[in-house]
Structure formats: structure tokens, C-alpha cells
C-alpha positions as CSV (number, residue, x, y, z in Angstrom):
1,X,129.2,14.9,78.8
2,X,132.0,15.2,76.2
3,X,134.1,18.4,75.7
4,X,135.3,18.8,72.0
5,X,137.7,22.1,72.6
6,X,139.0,22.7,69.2
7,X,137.5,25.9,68.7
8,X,137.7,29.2,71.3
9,X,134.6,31.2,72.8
10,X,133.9,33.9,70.5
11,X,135.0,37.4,71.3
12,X,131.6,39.1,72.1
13,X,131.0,42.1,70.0
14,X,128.3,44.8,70.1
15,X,125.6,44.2,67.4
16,X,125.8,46.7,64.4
17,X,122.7,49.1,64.6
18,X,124.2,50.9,61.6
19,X,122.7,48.3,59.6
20,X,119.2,49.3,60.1
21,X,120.2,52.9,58.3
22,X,122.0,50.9,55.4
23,X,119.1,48.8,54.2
24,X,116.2,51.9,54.8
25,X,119.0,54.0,52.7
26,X,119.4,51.2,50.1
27,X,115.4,50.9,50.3
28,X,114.4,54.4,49.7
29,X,117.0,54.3,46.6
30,X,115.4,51.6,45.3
31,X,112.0,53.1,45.7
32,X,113.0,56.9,44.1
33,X,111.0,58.3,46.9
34,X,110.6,62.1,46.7
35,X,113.3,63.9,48.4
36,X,111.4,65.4,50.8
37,X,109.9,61.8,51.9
38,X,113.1,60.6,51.8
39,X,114.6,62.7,54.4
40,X,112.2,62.1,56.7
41,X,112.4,58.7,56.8
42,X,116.3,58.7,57.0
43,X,116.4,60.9,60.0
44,X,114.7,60.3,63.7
45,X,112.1,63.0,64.3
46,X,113.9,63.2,67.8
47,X,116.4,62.3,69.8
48,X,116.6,62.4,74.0
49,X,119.8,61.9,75.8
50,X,119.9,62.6,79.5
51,X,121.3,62.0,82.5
52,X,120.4,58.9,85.1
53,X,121.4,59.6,88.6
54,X,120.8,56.7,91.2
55,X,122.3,55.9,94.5
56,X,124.0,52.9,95.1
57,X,123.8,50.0,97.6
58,X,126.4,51.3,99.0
59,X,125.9,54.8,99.1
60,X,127.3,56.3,96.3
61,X,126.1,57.9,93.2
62,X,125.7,56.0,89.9
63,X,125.7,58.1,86.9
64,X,124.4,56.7,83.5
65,X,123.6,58.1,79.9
66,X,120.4,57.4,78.5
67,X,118.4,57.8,75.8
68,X,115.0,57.9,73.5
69,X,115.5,58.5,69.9
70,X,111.8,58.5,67.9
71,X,112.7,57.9,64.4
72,X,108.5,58.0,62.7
73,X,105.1,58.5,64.0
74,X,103.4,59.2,60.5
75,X,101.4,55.8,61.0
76,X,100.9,56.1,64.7
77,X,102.3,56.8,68.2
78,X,106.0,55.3,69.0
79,X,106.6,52.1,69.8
80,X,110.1,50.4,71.2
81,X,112.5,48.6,72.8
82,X,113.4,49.9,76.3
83,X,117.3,48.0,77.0
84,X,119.9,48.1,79.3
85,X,123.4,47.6,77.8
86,X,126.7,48.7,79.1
87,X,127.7,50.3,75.5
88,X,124.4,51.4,74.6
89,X,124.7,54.9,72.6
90,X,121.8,57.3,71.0
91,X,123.1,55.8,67.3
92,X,122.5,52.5,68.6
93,X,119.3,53.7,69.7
94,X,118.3,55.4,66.1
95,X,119.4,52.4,64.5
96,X,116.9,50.2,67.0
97,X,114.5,53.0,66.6
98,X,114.4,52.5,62.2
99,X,114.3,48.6,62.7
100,X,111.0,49.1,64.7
101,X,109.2,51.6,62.3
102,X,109.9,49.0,59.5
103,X,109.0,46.1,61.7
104,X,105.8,47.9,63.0
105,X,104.8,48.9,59.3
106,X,105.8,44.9,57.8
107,X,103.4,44.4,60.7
108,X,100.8,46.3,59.8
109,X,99.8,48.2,62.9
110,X,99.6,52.0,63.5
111,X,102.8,52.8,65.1
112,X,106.1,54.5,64.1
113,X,109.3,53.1,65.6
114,X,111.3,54.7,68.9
115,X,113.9,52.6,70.8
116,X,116.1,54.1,74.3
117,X,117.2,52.8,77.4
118,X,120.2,53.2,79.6
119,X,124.3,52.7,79.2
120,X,124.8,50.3,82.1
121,X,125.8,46.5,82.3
122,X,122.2,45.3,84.5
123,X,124.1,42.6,85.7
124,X,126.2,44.6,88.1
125,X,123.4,46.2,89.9
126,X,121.6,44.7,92.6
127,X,117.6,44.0,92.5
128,X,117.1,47.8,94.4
129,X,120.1,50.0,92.3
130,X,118.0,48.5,89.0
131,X,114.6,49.9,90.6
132,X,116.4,53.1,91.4
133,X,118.0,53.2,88.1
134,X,114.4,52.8,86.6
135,X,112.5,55.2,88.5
136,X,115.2,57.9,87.6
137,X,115.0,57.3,83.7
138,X,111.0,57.6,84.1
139,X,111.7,60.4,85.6
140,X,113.5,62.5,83.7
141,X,112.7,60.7,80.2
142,X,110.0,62.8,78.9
143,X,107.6,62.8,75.6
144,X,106.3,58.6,77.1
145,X,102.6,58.1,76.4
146,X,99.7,55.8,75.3
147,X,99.1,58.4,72.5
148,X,103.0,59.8,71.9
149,X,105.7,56.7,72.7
150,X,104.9,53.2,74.4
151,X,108.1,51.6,75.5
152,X,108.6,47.5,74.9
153,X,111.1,45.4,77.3
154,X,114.1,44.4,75.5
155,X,117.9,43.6,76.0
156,X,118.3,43.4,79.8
157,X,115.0,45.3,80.9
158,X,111.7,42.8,81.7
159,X,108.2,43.3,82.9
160,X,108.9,44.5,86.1
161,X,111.2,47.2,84.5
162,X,108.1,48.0,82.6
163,X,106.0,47.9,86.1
164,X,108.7,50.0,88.0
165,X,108.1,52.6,85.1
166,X,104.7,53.0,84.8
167,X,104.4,53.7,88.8
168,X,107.4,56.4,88.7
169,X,105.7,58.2,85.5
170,X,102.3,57.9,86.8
171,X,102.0,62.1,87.1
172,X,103.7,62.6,84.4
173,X,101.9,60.2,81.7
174,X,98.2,61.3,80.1
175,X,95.5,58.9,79.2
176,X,95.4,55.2,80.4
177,X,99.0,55.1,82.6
178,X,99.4,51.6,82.1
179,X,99.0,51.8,78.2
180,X,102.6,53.7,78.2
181,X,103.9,50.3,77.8
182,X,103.9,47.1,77.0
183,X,105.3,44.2,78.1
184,X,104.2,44.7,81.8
185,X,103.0,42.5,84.1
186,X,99.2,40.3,83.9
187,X,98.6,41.9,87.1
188,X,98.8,45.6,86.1
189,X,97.2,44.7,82.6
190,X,99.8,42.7,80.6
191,X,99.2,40.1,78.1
192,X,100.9,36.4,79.7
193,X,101.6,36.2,76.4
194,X,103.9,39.2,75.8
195,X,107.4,37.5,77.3
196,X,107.0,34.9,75.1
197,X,106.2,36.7,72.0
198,X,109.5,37.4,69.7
199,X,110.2,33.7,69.9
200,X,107.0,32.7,69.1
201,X,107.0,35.1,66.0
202,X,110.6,33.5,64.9
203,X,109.1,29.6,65.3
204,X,106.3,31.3,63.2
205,X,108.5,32.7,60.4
206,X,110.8,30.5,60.7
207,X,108.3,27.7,60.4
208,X,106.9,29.0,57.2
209,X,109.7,29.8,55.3
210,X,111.2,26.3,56.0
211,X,108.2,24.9,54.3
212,X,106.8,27.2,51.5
213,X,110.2,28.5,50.5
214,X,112.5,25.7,50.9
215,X,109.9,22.3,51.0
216,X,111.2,21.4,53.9
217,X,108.3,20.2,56.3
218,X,109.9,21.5,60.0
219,X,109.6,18.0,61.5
220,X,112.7,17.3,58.9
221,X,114.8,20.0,59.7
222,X,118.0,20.5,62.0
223,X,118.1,23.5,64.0
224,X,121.2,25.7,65.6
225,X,120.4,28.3,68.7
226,X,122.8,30.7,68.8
227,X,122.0,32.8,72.1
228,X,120.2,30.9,74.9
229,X,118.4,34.0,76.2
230,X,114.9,34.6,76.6
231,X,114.4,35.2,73.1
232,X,116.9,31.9,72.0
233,X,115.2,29.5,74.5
234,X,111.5,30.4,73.7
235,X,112.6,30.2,70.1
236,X,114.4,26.7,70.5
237,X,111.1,25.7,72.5
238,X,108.4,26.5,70.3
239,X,110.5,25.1,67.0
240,X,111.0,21.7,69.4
241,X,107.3,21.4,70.4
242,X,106.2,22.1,66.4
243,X,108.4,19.3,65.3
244,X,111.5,20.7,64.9
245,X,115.3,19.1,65.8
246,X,117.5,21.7,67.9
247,X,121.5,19.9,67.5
248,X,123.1,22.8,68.8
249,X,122.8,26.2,71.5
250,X,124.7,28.6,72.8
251,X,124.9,30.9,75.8
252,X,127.7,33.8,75.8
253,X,130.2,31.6,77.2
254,X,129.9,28.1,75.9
255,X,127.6,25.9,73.4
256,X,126.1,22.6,73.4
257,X,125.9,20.0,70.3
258,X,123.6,16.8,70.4
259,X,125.4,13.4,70.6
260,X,124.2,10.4,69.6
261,X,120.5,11.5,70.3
262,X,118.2,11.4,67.0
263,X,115.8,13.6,69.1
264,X,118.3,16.2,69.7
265,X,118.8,18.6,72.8
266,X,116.5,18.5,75.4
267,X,115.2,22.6,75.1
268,X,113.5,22.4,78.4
269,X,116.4,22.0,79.9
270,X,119.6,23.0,77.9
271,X,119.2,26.5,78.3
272,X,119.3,26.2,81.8
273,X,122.5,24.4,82.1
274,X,123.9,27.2,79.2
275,X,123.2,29.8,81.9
276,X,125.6,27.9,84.3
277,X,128.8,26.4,82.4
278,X,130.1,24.7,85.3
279,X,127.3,22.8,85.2
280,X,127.0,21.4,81.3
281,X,129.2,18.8,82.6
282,X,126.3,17.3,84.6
283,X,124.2,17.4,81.0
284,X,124.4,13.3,79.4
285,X,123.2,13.9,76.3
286,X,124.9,16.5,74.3
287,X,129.0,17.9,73.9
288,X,130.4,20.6,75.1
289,X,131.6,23.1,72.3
290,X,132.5,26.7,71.9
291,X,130.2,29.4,70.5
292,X,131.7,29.4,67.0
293,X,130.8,25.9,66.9
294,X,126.8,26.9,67.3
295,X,127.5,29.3,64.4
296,X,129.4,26.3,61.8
297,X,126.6,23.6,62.4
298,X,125.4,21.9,59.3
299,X,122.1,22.8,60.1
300,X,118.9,23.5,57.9
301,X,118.3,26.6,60.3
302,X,120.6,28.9,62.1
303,X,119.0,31.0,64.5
304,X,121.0,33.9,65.5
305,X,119.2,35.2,68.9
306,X,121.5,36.9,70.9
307,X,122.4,40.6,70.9
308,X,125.8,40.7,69.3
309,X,127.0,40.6,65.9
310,X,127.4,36.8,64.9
311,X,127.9,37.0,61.5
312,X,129.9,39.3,59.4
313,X,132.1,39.0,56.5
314,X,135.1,37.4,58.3
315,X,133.2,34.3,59.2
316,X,130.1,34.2,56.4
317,X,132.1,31.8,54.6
318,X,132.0,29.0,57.7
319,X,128.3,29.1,57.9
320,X,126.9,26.1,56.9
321,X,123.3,26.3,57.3
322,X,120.1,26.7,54.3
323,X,118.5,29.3,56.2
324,X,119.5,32.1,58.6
325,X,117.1,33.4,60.7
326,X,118.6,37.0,62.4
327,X,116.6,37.3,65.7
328,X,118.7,40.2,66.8
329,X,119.0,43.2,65.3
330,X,122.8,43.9,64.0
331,X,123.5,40.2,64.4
332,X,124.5,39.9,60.4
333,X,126.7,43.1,59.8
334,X,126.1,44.3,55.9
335,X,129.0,42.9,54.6
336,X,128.4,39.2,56.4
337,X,124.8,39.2,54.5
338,X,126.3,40.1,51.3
339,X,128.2,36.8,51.7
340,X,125.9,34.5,52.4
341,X,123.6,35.9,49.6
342,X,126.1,35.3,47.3
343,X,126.2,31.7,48.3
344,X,122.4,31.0,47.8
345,X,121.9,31.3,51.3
346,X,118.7,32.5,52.7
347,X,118.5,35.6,55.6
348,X,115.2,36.1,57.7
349,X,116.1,39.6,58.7
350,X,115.0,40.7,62.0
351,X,112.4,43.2,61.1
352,X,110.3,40.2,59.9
353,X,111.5,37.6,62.5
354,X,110.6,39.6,65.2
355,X,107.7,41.4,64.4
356,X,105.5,39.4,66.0
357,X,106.7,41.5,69.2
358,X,105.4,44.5,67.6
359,X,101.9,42.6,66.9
360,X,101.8,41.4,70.5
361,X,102.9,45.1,72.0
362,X,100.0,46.6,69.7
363,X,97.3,44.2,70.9
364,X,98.7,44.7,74.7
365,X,97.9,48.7,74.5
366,X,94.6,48.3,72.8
367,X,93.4,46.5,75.7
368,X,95.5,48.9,77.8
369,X,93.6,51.4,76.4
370,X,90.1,50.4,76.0
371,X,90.3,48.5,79.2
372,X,88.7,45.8,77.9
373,X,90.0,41.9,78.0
374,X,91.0,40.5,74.9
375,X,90.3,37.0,74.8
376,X,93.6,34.6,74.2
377,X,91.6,33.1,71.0
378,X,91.5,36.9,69.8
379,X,95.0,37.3,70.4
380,X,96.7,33.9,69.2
381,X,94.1,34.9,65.9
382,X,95.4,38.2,65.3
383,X,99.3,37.8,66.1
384,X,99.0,34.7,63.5
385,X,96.9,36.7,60.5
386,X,99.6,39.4,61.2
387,X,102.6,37.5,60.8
388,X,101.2,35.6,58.0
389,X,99.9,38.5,55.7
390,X,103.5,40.0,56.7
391,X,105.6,36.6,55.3
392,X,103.2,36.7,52.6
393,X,103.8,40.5,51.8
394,X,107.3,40.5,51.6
395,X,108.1,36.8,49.4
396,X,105.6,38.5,47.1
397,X,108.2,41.7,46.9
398,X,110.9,39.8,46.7
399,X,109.6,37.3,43.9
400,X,108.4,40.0,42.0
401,X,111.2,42.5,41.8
402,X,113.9,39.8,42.5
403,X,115.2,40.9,45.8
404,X,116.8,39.1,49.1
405,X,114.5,38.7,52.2
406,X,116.0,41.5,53.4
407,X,116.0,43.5,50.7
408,X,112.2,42.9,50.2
409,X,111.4,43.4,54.1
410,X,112.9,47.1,54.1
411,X,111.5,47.7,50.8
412,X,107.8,46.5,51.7
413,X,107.9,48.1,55.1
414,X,109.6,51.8,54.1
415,X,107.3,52.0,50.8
416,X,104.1,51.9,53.6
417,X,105.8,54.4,55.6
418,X,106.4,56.7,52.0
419,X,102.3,56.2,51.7
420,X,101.8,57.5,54.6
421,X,103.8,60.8,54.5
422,X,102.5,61.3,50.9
423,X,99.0,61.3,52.5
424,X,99.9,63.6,54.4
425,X,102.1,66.1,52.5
């Protein structure tokens, strides 16, 4: 292990869920939708905050905001991320909440978007406070069903948060109990496949894009992680195993760079090391580097997978990659995409990244629901169609009205959700 120092950590900053309201607003400009339409799909249909009481280890009481915000149910029931984050607000959650009803429509599946959670740092609660914490927000949160809102695990929430849920809600959930969320485990009707899901669907996108858009076949192309999470490492995985070279990832505290190794990081194992930095010095093959680092990389791909803001107009200019992939919502600020679209470089924005989690959450419930087993050929089939048809659907918006990825992702995905309150107007 080598240690090249030249650059500091970076200071970790909340991602910007504001961003999700600028490009629906910008969206439903572009589209002249009816004022009416309009306003509806600007404004959550509802928002929730309450209050999450839970005792302590030690005996004391925690007290916690949290929140549901359902922002559009004209296609369907809600679906959305359930997350634990210290500075978690209810505009963060409206923000999260848009993103999902665009990802969910890209996607095409009937649901609307929703999004929630709790205002706590999970990593200062011990394995009982968190189930206690859990079983407080189900029971207060109200409005969760298989018909009316299906929560997905997200930032700092996993399938047992799901599982904890589901049992504390049980009297207060109608239809199929389990089928109020997603994401939970096999053993109370979960898909194995559902952890694993949003960093399949960025390989997949990623994948595609790299090759149709840019003819470059993914066994050529360089890769930068930035955020070894879940999300990061299944990413960095799947793009590995496909043929793909990761050079450089990135945990919140420090960052790795291939050295002298044509075949790049080892992804089985990096991530791993990332999630103890006292221990990258026991890692041969790679140098130690700060986060900033990850984000410079002369890379063909920059993957941007943890929940923070990575790129904004300050730093746009360093990035040095053909393609940014944004696996986070919020993690290119407005002003950071405007700058790398006016240097020719290409932003996968999150709503299409990531939407294969919205594909995989869908599938999950309908199983839920009619009880019955989907097969894994049915699934891998019908998450793949789904992403593809969505690529496919938004590079044909953007090539014919001359748009950014992004610009064609909102535009495709709000216009579906306009159809659907015109039907029913």
C-alpha cells in the first residue's frame, strides 16, 4: 500500500433533494401542461410529519421527527424509500418522493412516488433502540398499504427494518400485510434479489449507454466508485464481473486508486477494506487517496453512489470522466450538471439509474399480493425489458427534441404522469 496525500477528505454534505422539484418544474415548462395538471404534479398530494418516541438502552427517551410525504398516485398506489438520516427533513422527503414518481413512471409500472423515514444518525443506535425506533414509526405512521403506500429500504434502513415494520403494523395494514413493503426478507416473502437491485440497474444503464451512446464496448472502459455502500459495491461488482475496469472507490472517509494492476481493484474485496481505513494499509494492490481523488479520475465512467452531493458547480470543472452516472439522488446539484453539460459531458441522472429498484419493488409486491412465486427467469426477464424500454424511451426524447439525459428522463417520465391526470380530469 502506498499513500498519495495531496488532496483532503471531502467535507460530507447532505445531497440536494431540491433538485428533483427543479427538473419536474423545468419539465412541465417544457411540456405547457395545463395549469391545473401542472399543479398537481408540482405539489405532494400529502405530507406526514410526526413524532418517534423510543426508549433507549439506557433508559431514556429518544425523540425523533419523521416523516411520509406522497407526492402522486394517479398511476397507482405509492411507492418509496424508507431512510434513516440524521438531517433528514419533510422537503427532503418531497424531493425523494418526485424522484420516485418519475422513476416509477420512466419505469413503467403503476405506482406514484412517496418517500419518508426518520431524522436520526442509525449508526448511534444499538441493534434493539433501531427496532424500537422502527416499531414506533410503524406505529404512528399512518396511510401504509399494499393498495395506498408500499415503503422500499433505502439510506440506512434494510430488510430487516422492512421486517420489523410489517410485524408492528400488522393491525393496522389491510390486504396482504407483507405486500406494505418491499425489500423484506426471502423468509417473509422477499425477492433475494431486491438488496441487490439499484446496483444491478446502474451496471445495466450504465452498461448500455457506454456502448450504444458512446461505442465504447464495457470491457474497454475505466470505472470510478464514488461511495462504497451497498449501492457503490454491488455497482462496482456487477460492472467488474461484465467486463468492466474499476481504478478507483471511495468510502466516506478515504478512497482507493489501482496501481500498477491492468485488472484494476479487486471489488470483492475493496469495499471491505473502505469500510475500515485503518485497514487499507494491509490492501497490496491499490493507493491510498482521498475522496476528491475518486471524484478527478480520468475515467470513462464516474459513478456517483453515495448519498451526498458530489458534484456541484465548485468542483464540475475537475471532473474528468465521459460519462457520469448519478446513483444518488441530489448527488449533482443543478448548477454542477449545468457544468458538465456544457463541457460535452454526459449525466445518467438517478431517476433512470436507479429505476431498476422501482422495477424490482413492483415485481416484489405482485407476488406479495397474489401470493404466488415468481420464478427468478420471470424476474431477471422483466427487470431487463423494463430498464431497456426505459434507456430506450428517454435517448429517443432526448434525440428528438435535443435534450440532456436528464432533461429527457424528467420530460419522458412527467409527460406519462400529465396522461394520466388528463384521463382522468
Amino acid at each position: 500500500m502506498t499513500r498519495n496525500t495531496t488532496s483532503d477528505e471531502i467535507s460530507r454534505t447532505d445531497p440536494d433533494l431540491d433538485a428533483p422539484w427543479t427538473y419536474a418544474t423545468t419539465a412541465a415548462d417544457r411540456l405547457s401542461l395545463p395549469d391545473e395538471i401542472e399543479q398537481r404534479i408540482l405539489y405532494p398530494d400529502h405530507r406526514q410529519r410526526i413524532t418517534v418516541q423510543f426508549e433507549r438502552d439506557d433508559g431514556s427517551l429518544g425523540v425523533c421527527d419523521g416523516y411520509r410525504v406522497r407526492h402522486d398516485d394517479v398511476r397507482g398506489p405509492y411507492l418509496g424509500p424508507h431512510r434513516y438520516a440524521a438531517d433528514l427533513t419533510g422537503n427532503d422527503c418531497a424531493g425523494l418522493a418526485a424522484a420516485a414518481t418519475v422513476s416509477a413512471a420512466l419505469a413503467g409500472i403503476q405506482f406514484g412516488g412517496a418517500a419518508g423515514g426518520v431524522a436520526v444518525d442509525p449508526t448511534t443506535l444499538s441493534r434493539d433502540e433501531r427496532v424500537r425506533l422502527t416499531r414506533s414509526y410503524a406505529g404512528s405512521v399512518t396511510g401504509v398499504g399494499p393498495d395506498s403506500d408500499v415503503l422500499v429500504p433505502d439510506v440506512g434502513t434494510d430488510e430487516r427494518t422492512m421486517a420489523r415494520f410489517v410485524d408492528a403494523a400488522a393491525d393496522r395494514v389491510d390486504g396482504p400485510r407483507n405486500a406494505a413493503v418491499a425489500g423484506k426478507p426471502p423468509a417473509i416473502g422477499g425477492f433475494r434479489e431486491m438488496p441487490r437491485a439499484g446496483g444491478d440497474s446502474i451496471a445495466h444503464v450504465t452498461r448500455d449507454v457506454l456502448e450504444t451512446d458512446h461505442d465504447c464496448p464495457l470491457s474497454d472502459a475505466t470505472i470510478a466508485v464514488y461511495g462504497a455502500g451497498t449501492l457503490g459495491a454491488t455497482a462496482a461488482r456487477l460492472l467488474e464481473f461484465r467486463g468492466g475496469t474499476v481504478v478507483a472507490m471511495c468510502s466516506d472517509q478515504a478512497g482507493l486508486t489501482a496501481s500498477g494492476d491492468e485488472n484494476g481493484l479487486d471489488t470483492d474485496l475493496v469495499p471491505s477494506y473502505l469500510e475500515r481505513p485503518g485497514a487499507l494499509a494491509e490492501y497490496d494492490d491499490g493507493t491510498m487517496i482521498g475522496t476528491q481523488d475518486v471524484l478527478q479520475q480520468d475515467v470513462d465512467v464516474l459513478l456517483l453512489a453515495a448519498p451526498a452531493t458530489a458534484v456541484t458547480a465548485q468542483n464540475a470543472d475537475a471532473i474528468r470522466a465521459n460519462i457520469v452516472v448519478e446513483g444518488a439522488t441530489g448527488a449533482v446539484t443543478p448548477g454542477g450538471q449545468r457544468v458538465l453539460e456544457d463541457r460535452g459531458i454526459t449525466v445518467v441522472p438517478d431517476v433512470l439509474a436507479t429505476a431498476g429498484t422501482m422495477v424490482a419493488a413492483h415485481l416484489e409486491w405482485v407476488q406479495s399480493v397474489g401470493r404466488d412465486r415468481l420464478s427468478d427467469a420471470r424476474v431477471s426477464n422483466e427487470f431487463g425489458y423494463a430498464l431497456t424500454e426505459a434507456i430506450d424511451d428517454v435517448r429517443d426524447r432526448r434525440e428528438r427534441c435535443n435534450l440532456s439525459w436528464r432533461e429527457a428522463a424528467y420530460s419522458v417520465g412527467i409527460s406519462r404522469v400529465a396522461a394520466a391526470h388528463e384521463v382522468v380530469r
